[in-house]
Every structure is written in structure tokens, then in C-alpha cells.
C-alpha positions as CSV (number, residue, x, y, z in Angstrom):
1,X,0.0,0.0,0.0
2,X,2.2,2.5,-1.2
3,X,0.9,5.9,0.4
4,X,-0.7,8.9,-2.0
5,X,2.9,10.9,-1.7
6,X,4.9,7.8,-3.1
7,X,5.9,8.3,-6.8
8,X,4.8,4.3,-7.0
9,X,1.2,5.2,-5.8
10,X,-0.4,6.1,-9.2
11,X,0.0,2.5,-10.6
12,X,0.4,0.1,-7.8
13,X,-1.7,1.2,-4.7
14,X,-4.0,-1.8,-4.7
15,X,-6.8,0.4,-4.1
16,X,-8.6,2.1,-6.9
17,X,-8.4,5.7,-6.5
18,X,-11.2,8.0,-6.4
19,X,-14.7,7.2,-5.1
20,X,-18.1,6.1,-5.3
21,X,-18.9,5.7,-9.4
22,X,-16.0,7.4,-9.8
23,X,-12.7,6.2,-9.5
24,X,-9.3,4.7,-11.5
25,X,-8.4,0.9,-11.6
26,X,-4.1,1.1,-10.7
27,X,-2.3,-1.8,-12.4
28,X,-3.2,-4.0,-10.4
29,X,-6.3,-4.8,-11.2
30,X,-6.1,-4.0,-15.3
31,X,-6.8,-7.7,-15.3
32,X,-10.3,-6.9,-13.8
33,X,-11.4,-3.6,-16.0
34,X,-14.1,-6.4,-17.7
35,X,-15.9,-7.2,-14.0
36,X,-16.0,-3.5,-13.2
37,X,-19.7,-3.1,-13.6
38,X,-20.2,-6.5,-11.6
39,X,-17.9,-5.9,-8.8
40,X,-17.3,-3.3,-6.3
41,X,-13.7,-2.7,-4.0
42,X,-13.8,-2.0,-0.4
43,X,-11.8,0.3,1.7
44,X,-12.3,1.1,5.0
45,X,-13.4,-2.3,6.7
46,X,-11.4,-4.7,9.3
47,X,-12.2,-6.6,12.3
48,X,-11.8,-4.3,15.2
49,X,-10.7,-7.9,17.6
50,X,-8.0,-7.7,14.9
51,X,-6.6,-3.9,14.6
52,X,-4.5,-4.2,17.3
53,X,-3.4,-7.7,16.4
54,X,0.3,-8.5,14.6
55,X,-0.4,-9.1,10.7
56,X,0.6,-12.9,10.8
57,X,-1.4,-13.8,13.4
58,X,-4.9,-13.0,11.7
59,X,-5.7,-15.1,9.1
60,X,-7.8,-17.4,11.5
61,X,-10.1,-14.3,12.2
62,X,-10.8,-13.4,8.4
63,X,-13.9,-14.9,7.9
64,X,-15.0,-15.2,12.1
65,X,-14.3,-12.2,13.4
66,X,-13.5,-13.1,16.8
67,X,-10.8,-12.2,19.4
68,X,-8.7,-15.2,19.2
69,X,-6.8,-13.8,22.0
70,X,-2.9,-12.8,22.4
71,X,-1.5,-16.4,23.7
72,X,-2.1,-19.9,23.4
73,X,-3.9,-20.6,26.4
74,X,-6.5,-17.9,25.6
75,X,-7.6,-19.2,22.0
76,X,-10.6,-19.1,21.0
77,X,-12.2,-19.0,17.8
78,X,-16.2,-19.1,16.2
79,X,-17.9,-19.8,13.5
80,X,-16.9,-18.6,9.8
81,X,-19.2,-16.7,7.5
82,X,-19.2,-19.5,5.0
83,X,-20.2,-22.3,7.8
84,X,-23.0,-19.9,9.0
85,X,-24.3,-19.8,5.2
86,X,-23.7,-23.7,5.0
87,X,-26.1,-24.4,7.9
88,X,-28.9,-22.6,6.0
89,X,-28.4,-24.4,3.0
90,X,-26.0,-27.3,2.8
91,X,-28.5,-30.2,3.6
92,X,-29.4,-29.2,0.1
93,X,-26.5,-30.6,-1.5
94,X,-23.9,-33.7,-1.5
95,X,-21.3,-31.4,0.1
96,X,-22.4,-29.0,2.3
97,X,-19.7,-27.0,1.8
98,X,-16.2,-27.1,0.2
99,X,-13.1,-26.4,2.0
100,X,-9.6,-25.9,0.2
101,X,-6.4,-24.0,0.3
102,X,-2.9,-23.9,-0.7
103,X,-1.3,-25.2,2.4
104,X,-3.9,-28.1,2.9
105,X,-4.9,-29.2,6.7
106,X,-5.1,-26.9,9.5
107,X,-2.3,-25.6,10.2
108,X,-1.5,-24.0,13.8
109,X,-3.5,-21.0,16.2
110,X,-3.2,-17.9,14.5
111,X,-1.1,-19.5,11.6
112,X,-4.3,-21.2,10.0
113,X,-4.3,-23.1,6.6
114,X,-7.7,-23.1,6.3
115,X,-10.4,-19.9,6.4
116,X,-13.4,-22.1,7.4
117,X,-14.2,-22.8,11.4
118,X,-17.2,-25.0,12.7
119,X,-19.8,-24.0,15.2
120,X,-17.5,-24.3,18.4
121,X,-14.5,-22.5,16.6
122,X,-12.6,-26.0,15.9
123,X,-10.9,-25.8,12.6
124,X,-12.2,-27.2,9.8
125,X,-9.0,-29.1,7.5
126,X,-8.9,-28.0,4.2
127,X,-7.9,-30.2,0.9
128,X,-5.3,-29.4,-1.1
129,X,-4.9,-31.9,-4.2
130,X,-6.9,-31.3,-6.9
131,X,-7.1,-35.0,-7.7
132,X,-8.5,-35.5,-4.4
133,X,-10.9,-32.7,-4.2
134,X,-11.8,-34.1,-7.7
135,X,-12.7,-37.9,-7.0
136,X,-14.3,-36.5,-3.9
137,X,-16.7,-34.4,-6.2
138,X,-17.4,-36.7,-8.8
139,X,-15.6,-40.2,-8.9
140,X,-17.9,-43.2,-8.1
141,X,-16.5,-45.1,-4.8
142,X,-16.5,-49.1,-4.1
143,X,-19.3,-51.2,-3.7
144,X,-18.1,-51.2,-0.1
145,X,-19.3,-47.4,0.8
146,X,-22.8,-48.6,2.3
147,X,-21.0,-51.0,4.4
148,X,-18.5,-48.8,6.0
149,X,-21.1,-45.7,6.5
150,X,-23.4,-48.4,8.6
151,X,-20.0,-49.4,10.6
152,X,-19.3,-45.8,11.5
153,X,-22.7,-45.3,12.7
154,X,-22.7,-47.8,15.1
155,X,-19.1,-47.0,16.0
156,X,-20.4,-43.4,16.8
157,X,-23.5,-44.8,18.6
158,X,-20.7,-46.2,20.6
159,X,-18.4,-43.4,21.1
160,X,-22.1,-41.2,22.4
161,X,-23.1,-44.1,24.8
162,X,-19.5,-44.4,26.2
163,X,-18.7,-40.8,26.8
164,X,-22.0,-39.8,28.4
165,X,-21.2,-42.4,30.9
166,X,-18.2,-40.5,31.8
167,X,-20.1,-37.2,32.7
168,X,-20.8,-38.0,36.0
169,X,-18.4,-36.3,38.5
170,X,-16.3,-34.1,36.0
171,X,-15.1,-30.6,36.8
172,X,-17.5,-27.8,35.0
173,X,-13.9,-27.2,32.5
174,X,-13.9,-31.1,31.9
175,X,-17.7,-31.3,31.1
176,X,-17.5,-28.1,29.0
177,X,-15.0,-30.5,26.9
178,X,-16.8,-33.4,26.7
179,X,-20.0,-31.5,25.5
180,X,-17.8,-30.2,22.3
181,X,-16.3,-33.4,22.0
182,X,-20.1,-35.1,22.0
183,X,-20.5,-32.3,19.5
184,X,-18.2,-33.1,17.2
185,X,-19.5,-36.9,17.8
186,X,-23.2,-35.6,16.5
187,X,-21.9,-34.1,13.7
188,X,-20.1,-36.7,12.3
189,X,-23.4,-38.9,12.9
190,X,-24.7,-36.3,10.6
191,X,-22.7,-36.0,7.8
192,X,-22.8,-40.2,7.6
193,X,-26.3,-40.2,7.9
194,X,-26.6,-37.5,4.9
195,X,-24.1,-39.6,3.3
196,X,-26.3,-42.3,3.5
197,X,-29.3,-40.5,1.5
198,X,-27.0,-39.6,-1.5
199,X,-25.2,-43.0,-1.8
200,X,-27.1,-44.2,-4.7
201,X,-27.9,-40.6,-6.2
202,X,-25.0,-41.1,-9.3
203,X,-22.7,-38.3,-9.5
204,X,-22.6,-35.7,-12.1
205,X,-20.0,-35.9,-14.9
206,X,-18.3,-33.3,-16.1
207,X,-15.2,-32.5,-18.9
208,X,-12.0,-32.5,-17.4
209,X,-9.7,-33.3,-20.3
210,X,-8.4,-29.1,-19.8
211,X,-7.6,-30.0,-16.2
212,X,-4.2,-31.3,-14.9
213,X,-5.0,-32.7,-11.9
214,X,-1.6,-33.5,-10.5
215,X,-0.6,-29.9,-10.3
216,X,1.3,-28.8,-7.7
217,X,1.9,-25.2,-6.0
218,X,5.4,-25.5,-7.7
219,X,3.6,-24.6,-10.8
220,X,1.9,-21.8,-9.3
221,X,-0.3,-20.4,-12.0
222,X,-1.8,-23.6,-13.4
223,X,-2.1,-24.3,-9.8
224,X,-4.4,-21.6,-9.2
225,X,-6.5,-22.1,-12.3
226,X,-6.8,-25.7,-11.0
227,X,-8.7,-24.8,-7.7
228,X,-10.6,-22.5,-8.7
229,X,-12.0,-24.9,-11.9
230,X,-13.1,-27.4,-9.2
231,X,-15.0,-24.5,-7.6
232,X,-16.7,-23.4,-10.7
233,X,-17.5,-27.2,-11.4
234,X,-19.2,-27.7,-7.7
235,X,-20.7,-24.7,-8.5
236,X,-22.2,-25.5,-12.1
237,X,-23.5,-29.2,-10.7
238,X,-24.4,-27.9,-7.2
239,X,-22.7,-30.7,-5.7
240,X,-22.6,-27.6,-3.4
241,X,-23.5,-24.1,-2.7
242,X,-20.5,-23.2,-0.4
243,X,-16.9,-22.7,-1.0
244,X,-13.3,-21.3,0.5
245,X,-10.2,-21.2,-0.6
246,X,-7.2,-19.6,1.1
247,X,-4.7,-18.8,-1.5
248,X,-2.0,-17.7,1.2
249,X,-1.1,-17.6,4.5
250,X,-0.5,-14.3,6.3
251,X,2.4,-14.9,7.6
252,X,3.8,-16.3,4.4
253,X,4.9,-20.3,5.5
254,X,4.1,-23.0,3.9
255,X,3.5,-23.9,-0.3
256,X,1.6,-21.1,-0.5
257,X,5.0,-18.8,0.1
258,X,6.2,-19.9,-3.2
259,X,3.3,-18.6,-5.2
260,X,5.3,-15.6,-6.9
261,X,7.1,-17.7,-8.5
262,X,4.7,-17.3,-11.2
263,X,5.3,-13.8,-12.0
264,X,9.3,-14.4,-11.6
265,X,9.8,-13.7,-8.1
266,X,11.3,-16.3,-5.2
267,X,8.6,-15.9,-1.9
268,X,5.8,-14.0,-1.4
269,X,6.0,-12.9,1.6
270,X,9.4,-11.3,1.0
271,X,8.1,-8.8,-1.2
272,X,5.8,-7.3,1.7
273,X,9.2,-6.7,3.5
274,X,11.6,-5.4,0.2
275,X,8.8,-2.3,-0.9
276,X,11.5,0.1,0.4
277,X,14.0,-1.1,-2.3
278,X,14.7,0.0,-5.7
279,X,11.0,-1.0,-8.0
280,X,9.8,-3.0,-4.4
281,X,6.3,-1.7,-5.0
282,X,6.0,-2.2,-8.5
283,X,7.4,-5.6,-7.4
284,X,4.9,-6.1,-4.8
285,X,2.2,-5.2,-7.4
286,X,2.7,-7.4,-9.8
287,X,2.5,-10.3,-7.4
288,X,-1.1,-9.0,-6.4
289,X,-2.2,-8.6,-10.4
290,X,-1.2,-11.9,-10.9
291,X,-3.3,-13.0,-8.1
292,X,-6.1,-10.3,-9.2
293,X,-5.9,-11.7,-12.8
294,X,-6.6,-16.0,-11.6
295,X,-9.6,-14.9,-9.6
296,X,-10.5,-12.7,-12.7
297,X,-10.5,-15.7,-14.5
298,X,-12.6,-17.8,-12.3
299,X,-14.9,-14.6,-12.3
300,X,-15.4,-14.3,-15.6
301,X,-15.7,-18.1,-16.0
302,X,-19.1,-17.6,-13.7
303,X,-19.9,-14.6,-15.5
304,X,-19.7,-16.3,-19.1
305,X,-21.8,-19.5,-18.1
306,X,-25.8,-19.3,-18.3
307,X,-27.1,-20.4,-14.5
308,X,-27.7,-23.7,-15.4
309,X,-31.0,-23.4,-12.8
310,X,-32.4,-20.0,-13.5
311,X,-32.2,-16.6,-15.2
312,X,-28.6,-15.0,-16.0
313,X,-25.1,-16.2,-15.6
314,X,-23.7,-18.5,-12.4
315,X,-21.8,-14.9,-11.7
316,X,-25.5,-13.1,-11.1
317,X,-26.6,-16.0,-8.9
318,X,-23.4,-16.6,-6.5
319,X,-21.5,-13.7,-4.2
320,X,-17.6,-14.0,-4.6
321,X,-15.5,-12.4,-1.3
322,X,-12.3,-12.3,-2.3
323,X,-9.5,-10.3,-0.1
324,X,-6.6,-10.4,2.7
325,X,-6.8,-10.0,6.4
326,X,-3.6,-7.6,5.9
327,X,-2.9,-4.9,4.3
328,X,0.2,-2.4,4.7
329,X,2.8,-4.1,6.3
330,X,1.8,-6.7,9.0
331,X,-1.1,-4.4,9.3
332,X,-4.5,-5.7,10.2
333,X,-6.5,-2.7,9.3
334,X,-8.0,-1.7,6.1
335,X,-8.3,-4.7,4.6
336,X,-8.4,-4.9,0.5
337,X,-11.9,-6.5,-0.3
338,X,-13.4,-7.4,-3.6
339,X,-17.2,-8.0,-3.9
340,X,-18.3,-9.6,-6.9
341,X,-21.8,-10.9,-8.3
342,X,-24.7,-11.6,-6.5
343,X,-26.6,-9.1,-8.9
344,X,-29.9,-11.2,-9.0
345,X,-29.6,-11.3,-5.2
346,X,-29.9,-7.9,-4.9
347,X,-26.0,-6.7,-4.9
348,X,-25.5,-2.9,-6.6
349,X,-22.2,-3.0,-8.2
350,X,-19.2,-1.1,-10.4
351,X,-18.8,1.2,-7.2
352,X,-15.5,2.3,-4.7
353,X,-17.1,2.0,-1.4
354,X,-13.8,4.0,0.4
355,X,-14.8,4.4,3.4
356,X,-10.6,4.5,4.4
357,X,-11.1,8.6,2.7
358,X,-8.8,10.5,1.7
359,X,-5.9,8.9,4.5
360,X,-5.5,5.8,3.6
361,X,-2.9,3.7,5.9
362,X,0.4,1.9,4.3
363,X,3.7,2.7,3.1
364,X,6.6,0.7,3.6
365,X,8.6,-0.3,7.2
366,X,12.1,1.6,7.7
367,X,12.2,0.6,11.3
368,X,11.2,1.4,15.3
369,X,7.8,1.0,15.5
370,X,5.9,-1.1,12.5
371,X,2.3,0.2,11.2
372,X,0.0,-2.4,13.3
373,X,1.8,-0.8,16.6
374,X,0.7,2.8,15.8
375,X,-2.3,4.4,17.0
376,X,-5.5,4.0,14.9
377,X,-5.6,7.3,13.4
378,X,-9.4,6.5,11.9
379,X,-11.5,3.2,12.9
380,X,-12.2,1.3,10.0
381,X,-16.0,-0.1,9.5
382,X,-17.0,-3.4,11.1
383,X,-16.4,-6.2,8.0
384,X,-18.8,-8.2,9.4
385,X,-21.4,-5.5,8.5
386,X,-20.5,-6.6,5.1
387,X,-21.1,-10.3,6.2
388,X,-24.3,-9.8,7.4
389,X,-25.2,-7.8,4.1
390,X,-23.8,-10.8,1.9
391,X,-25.8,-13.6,4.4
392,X,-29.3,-11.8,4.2
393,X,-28.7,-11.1,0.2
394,X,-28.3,-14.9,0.4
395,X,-32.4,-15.6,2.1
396,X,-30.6,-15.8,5.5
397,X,-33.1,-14.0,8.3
398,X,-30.4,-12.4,10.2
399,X,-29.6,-8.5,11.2
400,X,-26.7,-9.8,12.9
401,X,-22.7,-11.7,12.5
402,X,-20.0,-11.4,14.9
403,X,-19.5,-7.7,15.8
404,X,-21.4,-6.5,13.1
405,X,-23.4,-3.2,14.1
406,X,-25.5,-3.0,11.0
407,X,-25.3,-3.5,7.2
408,X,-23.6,-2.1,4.6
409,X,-26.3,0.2,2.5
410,X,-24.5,1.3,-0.3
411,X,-24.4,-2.6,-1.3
412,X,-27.9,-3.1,-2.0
């Protein structure tokens, strides 16, 4: 976020500049000009458990909100946007919701590899091959599957009977952990029990011949198109109606570090920390247009398909939050947000909501005390305002998400 007196700010401040209806795509988003009518860019929105928070520690909080505490003793996490919409309407479909990244798995408190939390906070893992994620979706299993679903039933019938037993005489912390361990019990005996009903529904097949399914991270750009083709294809045979993907961590560990590689850098991460040197923004920027430009891609792949199920494209019938829990350096403030589609849901697009004005936070780190230790000079909107916008667009009764204080007006 190079700042409005940097010579680099004109063509790679990831922000738009201007306002409302009227405002200038930088460079890094020429890849976009095409969605401008059927996307709007948000300034001006964080969590405010997160403002105060170190910029690596907050990618667990991007799509929950909640104060997930300084320390390891004190974590705590709640439930993520898309898990709240997947309660409404994933019994629906096969998969109730979809759950990928670049990293794959859990990862660690604070240093998440996954955007998607369950009901009690636990992390939910997230899959990473695309051959995997693929047979999942739409390759046939054994003969055996009935079986093995009616033997995990009665193991879980089991597990219930045994661990009630135990209740009697535990400590108030002990029972609080068997009740989210029973918990987690009940909804595994859910999802077999819906796996049951679809067992002999036959998958959809779909065209696959463009897709290379092996693909790595170390081929980052084919990598990307890859996950975000198995999204558009649960999408087009509503296998299911929910869907996340973290591209990158925050704190730039992991497979996901090496994404740049596509655009001819080494990590990530370390172009965050080299803006100060000679073209480090321009640098910086490139790395975000190429990231602009894949989910550009997958945007106007939803935009150019007819809803196979109603009126318009699959673009005017499905909302697309795309965005970082960071923005200037390790900075958890002002987060970059894209909005796109949802127009037959209601959704007013090819706007600037900047709510960050005319002082916009950034610029690059030349040492004592970094950005996220400064005083907040202006308090950003709540993003969950957005959240709650987004879940009523989607049918969901609701006028509140996390510490949302309203909706977002200009959206709709």
C-alpha cells in the first residue's frame, strides 16, 4: 500500500483511487477492467478484535471475526461466514460446503491453513490436491461405501453411549469438553447419515480433459486455475452451494510462500518486506495482479456460463468475497476487499465504497515501530457489516454476525 505521496502510488496502490462511481483501476487490477460493472472494491473495513493484532497472526479471524486472543492458552475461535451460510443451506446438497487451500490441513493457532471454522471455533481441515478434491466431487466409490457408513454409525452410537457415561463427576472445564467433543460426535453422525441419502444418487459428470490434476503449488499459476476450476464445477452441478479457498497464509509459511514464483519472483512474503527497495512496489504489485488476474479468471468463467438453474449467468446467482486479512505491512487494518456478483440477489455494483477517505494507511517499514503498533488514526467499518449484508442477500433471516453493528447500505 504505497501511500498517496509515493511516486509508486499512481500505478500500484492496490486500491482504486477516487470514489463512489467514480474512481481509476491502478495496475493492479487491469486484469479486472471487464468485472468493473459486476464488482465493487472495499476500503475502509477490518475486524476491530484484529486492529491491534500482529499481521501474521490474523488469518484465523478473516472470515469469524473473533478475538482469538494474544496467547495460546487464551484461543478461542467461532464460527466462519461461510459455515454460518452452509447451515442454512448445505443439507441441500452432497457437500455441504467445500473447503480448500494452498497449504492443505489446519495448520497451527493464528497461523491457519484453512479460512473455514465449525460451530465451536474447531478448525475445519482444508484439501489441497486437486485429484482428491476431484474424485471427492465426482468419482464413483467401491461397492463397499454402504458398508463402512453403517459401521461408522454404530461406531459413533458407541463413542455417544461411552462418553456420556463419563459425565458423572467431572469438573465444569472437563464437562464443557466433553460436551464439544459429544458435539463433534453428532456431527459426524450427521454427515454419515446424509451420506447415507445420496449413496445411490449417481454423481454428475463433467469435462476434465483441460484440467491437470496433479498440479502442484510449484507450478503456481496452473495451480491456481486448477482450484478454482473445481470450484466453478461444484458450483455448475451444485454438488454444493459453499466454498473457500485460502490462497496464502499471512504470515507467508508454507507452499503457498512460493506462489510468486509465477510472476518471476522467489517468496511471497518477502516482497511485503523489500517495498523500500529499488521497483519494491512495482514488485509487490505485480504479485497482487497476478493474483487479481486467476480470480478474474474464475470470475469471468461464472460470468460467461448461463445459470444452469435459472435466469442469468452462475456470476448473477453466486457472491464472490475475495480479499486479505492484511494490508500495509503486517497491518490488520483496512483490509483490500473485492465483492463480486450476486446481482440477482440484490447486490449494486461497479462502485469504490472507500470508506478509508482520503488517509489511507500503508507505506513501507524503515524501522522502530511497524504500522500495526501505531495508534488507529481513523476506525475502520466493522467487516462483518459486510457479512451480514452478503448472508441476508443470500435468504438468510439475520440482522446480525460477529460484531457486526448494521449492514452495509450502499451494497444493495
Amino acid at each position: 500500500m504505497p501511500l498517496a505521496d509515493d511516486p509508486a502510488y499512481k500505478d500500484w496502490s492496490w486500491f482504486p483511487q477516487g470514489n463512489g462511481r467514480e474512481f481509476r483501476f491502478t495496475k493492479c487490477f487491469e486484469h479486472l477492467a471487464s468485472l468493473r460493472s459486476q464488482m465493487t472494491v472495499l476500503s475502509g473495513f477490518s475486524h476491530p478484535h484484529g486492529r491491534i493484532v500482529h499481521g501474521h497472526n490474523n488469518a484465523d479471524q478473516f472470515l469469524t471475526a473473533a478475538a482469538t486472543g494474544g496467547g495460546d492458552m487464551d484461543y478461542k475461535n467461532t464460527i466462519s461466514l461461510d459455515q454460518e451460510y452452509a447451515a442454512h443451506v448445505g443439507s441441500q446438497t452432497r457437500f455441504s460446503s467445500l473447503v480448500m487451500s494452498t497449504d492443505g490441513g489446519t495448520g497451527t493457532a493464528r497461523g491457519a491453513h484453512t479460512l473455514s471454522f465449525d460451530r465451536n471455533g474447531r478448525a475445519i481441515p482444508a484439501e489441497h490436491r486437486p485429484k482428491r478434491i476431484f474424485d471427492m466431487l465426482f468419482v464413483k466409490t467401491d461397492g463397499d461405501a454402504a458398508k463402512r457408513l453403517a459401521f461408522s454409525k454404530s461406531a459413533l452410537d458407541q463413542l455417544l453411549a461411552d462418553a456420556r457415561s463419563l459425565r458423572t463427576g467431572l469438573s465444569a472445564n472437563d464437562k464443557q469438553r466433553l460436551d464439544e467433543y459429544l458435539d463433534a460426535v453428532r456431527q459426524a453422525e450427521i454427515k454419515v447419515e446424509k451420506a447415507k441419502r445420496w449413496i445411490n444418487t449417481p454423481l454428475p459428470t463433467v469435462d476434465v480433459d483441460h484440467l491437470n490434476l496433479d498440479v502442484t503449488p510449484s507450478d503456481p499459476r496452473l495451480y491456481l486455475q486448477a482450484m478454482f476450476e473445481l470450484i466453478y464445477l461444484a458450483y455448475q452441478t451444485d454438488s454444493t452451494r459453499v466454498a473457500t479457498y485460502q490462497i496464502g497464509r499471512e504470515n507467508g509459511v508454507g507452499q503457498s510462500d512460493y506462489l510468486a514464483r509465477a510472476v518471476g519472483f522467489n517468496l511471497s512474503h518477502a516482497l511485503s518486506h523489500d517495498t523500500k527497495k529499488e521497483n519494491g512496489w512495482k514488485n509487490f504489485g505485480i504479485y497482487c495482479q497476478f493474483l487479481n488476474q486467476e480470480f478474474g479468471r474464475f470470475a469471468t468463467k461464472l460470468r460467461d456460463t448461463p445459470e444452469p438453474a435459472g435466469d442469468g449467468s452462475m456470476l448473477d446467482n453466486t457472491i464472490l468475497l475475495y480479499g486479505s486479512a492484511s494490508s500495509a505491512f503486517h497491518l490488520s487494518r483496512n483490509y483490500p476487499i473485492v465483492l463480486a456478483g450476486g446481482s440477482n440477489m440484490g447486490l449494486k455494483h461497479g462502485q469504490y465504497i472507500n470508506h478509508a477517505g482520503g488517509s489511507p494507511q500503508g507505506g513501507h517499514w524503515s524501522g522502530g515501530q511497524e504500522p500495526w503498533q501505531k495508534e488507529i488514526a481513523r476506525d475502520d467499518l466493522p467487516l462483518s457489516n459486510v457479512f451480514v449484508t452478503m448472508l441476508q442477500q443470500l435468504g438468510v433471516e439475520t440482522d446480525r454476525f460477529a460484531d457486526s453493528t448494521g449492514t452495509l447500505s450502499e451494497l444493495v
